[in-house]
C-alpha positions as CSV (number, residue, x, y, z in Angstrom):
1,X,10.9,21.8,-64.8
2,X,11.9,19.6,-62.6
3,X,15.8,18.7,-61.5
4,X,15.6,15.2,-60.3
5,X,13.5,12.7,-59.9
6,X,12.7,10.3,-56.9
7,X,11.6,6.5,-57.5
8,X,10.8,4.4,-54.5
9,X,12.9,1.1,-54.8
10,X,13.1,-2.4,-52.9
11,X,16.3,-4.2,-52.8
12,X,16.0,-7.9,-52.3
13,X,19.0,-8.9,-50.6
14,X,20.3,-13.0,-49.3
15,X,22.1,-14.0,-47.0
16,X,23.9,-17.1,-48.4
17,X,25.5,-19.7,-46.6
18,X,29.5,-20.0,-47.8
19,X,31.4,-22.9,-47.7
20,X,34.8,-21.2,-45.8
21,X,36.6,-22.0,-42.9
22,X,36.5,-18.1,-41.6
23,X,33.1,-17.2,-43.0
24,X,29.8,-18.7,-42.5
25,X,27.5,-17.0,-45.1
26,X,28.0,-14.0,-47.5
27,X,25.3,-10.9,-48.6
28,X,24.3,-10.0,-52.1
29,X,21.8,-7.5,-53.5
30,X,20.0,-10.3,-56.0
31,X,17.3,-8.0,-57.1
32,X,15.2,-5.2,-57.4
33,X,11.6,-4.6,-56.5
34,X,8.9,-1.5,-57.6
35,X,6.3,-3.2,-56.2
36,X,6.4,-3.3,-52.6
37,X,5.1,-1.8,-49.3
38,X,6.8,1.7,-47.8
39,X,9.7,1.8,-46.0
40,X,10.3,-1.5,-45.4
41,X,13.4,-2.1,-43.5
42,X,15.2,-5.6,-44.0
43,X,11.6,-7.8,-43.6
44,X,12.5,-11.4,-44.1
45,X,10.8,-12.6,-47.7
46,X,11.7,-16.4,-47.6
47,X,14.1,-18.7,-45.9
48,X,15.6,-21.8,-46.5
49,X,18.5,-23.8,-45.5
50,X,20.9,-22.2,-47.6
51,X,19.8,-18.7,-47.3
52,X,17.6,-15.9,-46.5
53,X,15.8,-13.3,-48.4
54,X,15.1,-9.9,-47.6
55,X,13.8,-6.7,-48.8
56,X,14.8,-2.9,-48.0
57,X,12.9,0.0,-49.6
58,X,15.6,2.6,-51.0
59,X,15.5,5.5,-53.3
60,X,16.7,5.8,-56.9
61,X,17.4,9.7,-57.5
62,X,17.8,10.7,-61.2
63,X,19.2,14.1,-62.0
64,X,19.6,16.0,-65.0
65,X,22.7,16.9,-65.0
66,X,23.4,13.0,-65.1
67,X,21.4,12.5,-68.5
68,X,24.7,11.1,-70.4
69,X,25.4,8.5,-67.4
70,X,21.7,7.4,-68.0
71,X,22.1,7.0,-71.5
72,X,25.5,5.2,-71.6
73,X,23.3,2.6,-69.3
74,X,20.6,2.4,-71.7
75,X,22.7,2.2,-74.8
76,X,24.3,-1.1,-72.9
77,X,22.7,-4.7,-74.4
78,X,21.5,-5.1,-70.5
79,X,20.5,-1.9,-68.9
80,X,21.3,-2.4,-65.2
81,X,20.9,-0.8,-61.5
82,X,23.8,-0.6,-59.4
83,X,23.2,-0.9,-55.6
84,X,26.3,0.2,-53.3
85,X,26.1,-1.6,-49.9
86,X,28.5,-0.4,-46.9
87,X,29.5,-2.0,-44.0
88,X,27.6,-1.2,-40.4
89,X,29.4,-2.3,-37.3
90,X,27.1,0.1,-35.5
91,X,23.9,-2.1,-36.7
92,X,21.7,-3.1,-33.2
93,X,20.4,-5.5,-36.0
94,X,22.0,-9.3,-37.6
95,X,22.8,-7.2,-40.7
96,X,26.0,-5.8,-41.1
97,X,25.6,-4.1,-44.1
98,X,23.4,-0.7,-45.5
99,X,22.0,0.0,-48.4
100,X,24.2,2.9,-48.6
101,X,22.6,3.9,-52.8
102,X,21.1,3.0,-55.8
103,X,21.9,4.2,-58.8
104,X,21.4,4.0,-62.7
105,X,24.8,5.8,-63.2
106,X,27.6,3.5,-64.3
107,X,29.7,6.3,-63.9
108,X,28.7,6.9,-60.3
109,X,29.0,3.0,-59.3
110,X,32.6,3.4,-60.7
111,X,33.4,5.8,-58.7
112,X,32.2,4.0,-55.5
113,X,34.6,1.0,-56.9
114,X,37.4,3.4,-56.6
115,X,37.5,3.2,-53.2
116,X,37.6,-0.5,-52.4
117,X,35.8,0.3,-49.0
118,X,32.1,-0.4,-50.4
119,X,30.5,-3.8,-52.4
120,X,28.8,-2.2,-55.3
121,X,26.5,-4.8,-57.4
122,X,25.3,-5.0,-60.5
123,X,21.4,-5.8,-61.0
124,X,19.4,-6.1,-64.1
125,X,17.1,-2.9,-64.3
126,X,13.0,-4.2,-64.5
127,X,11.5,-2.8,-67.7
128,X,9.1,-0.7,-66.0
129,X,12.5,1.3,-64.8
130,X,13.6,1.2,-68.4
131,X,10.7,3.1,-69.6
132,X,10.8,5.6,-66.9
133,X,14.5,6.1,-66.9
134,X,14.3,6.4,-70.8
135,X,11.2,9.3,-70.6
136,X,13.3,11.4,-67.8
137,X,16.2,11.5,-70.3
138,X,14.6,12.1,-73.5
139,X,12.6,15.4,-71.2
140,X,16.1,16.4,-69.9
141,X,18.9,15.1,-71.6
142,X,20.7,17.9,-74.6
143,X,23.8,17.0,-76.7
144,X,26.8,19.7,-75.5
145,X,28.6,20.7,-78.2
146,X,32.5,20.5,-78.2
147,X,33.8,24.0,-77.5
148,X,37.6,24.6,-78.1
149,X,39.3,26.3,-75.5
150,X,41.0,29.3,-76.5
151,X,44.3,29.8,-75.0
152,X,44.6,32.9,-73.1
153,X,47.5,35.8,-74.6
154,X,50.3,36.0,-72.8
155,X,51.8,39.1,-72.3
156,X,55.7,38.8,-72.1
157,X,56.2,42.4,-70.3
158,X,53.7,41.7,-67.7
159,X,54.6,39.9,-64.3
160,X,51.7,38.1,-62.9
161,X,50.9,37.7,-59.1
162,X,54.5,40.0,-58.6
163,X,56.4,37.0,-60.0
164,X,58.8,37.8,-63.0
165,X,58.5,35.0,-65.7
166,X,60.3,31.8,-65.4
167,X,62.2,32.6,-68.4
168,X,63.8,35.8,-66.8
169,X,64.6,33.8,-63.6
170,X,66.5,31.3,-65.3
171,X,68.0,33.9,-67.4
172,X,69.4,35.9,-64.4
173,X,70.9,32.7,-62.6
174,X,72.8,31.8,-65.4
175,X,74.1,35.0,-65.7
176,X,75.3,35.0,-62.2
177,X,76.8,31.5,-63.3
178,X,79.0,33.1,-65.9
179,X,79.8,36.3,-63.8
180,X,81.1,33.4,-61.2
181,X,83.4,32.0,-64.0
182,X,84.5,35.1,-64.7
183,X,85.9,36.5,-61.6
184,X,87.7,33.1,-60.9
């Protein structure tokens, strides 16, 4: 059986003009593609005044281990794809920023918030990625059962590790406290 799965994606992504005295225009990820030639890197789709549209072929990974992320998404009124763009000051190109991932983990897009270093947005997911995200989790997904820990015997009389227990420690400095008092 398999472990992940690989789906060939297009991110359409504009350049916006922006109304600001210290920035000119702005990039977004405005939507996703499945139906679009291989690796396409940044080809121009349109242009206007206002703004220009591209596209950038990507790769949406599902793993198994990720079924419950998958299913939160699906269980959401408006399954989505989250696509996490990063900043390139190394680009030869006019784009300063790579599609860094895409992913249909909320809980992974989260994470990538965390850091406040990356622009992570939210895009509705196409149907056709409904249906195939919702057939690899039905094949992999499986409910785990709450196990309670059992808590492990502790044995009074045995030192661990060549420590003596806390208890004792505390124990013998107090007693040194009160042998203090007394000679005094």
């Amino acid at each position: 059986m398999e472990r992940s799965k690989t789906i060939p994606i297009g991110v359409i992504m504009a350049k916006e003009a922006f109304d600001n005295p210290w920035v000119d225009h702005i990039w977004k990820a405005n939507g996703i593609a499945l139906q679009f030639p291989a690796n396409i890197n940044w080809k121009e789709l349109s242009s206007s005044e206002n703004s220009t549209h591209y596209i950038v072929s990507a790769k949406l990974q599902l793993f198994r281990g990720e079924t419950a992320a998958y299913m939160a998404n699906l269980n959401d009124p408006e399954p989505s794809i989250y696509v996490v763009l990063r900043e390139n000051d190394d680009s030869l190109e006019d784009v300063p920023l790579d599609v860094h991932l895409v992913t249909a983990s909320p809980y992974e897009a989260a994470d990538y918030l965390d850091t406040g270093e990356d622009i992570v947005e939210r895009l509705p997911m196409p149907a056709a990625l409904v249906d195939q995200l919702k057939s690899f989790t039905a094949k992999h997904h499986h409910d785990e059962t709450f196990r309670k820990r059992k808590r492990d015997k502790l044995d009074v009389e045995e030192h661990k590790f060549g420590q003596e227990p806390i208890f004792e420690t505390r124990q013998r400095a107090r007693g040194s406290i009160n042998d203090d008092d007394e000679k005094n």
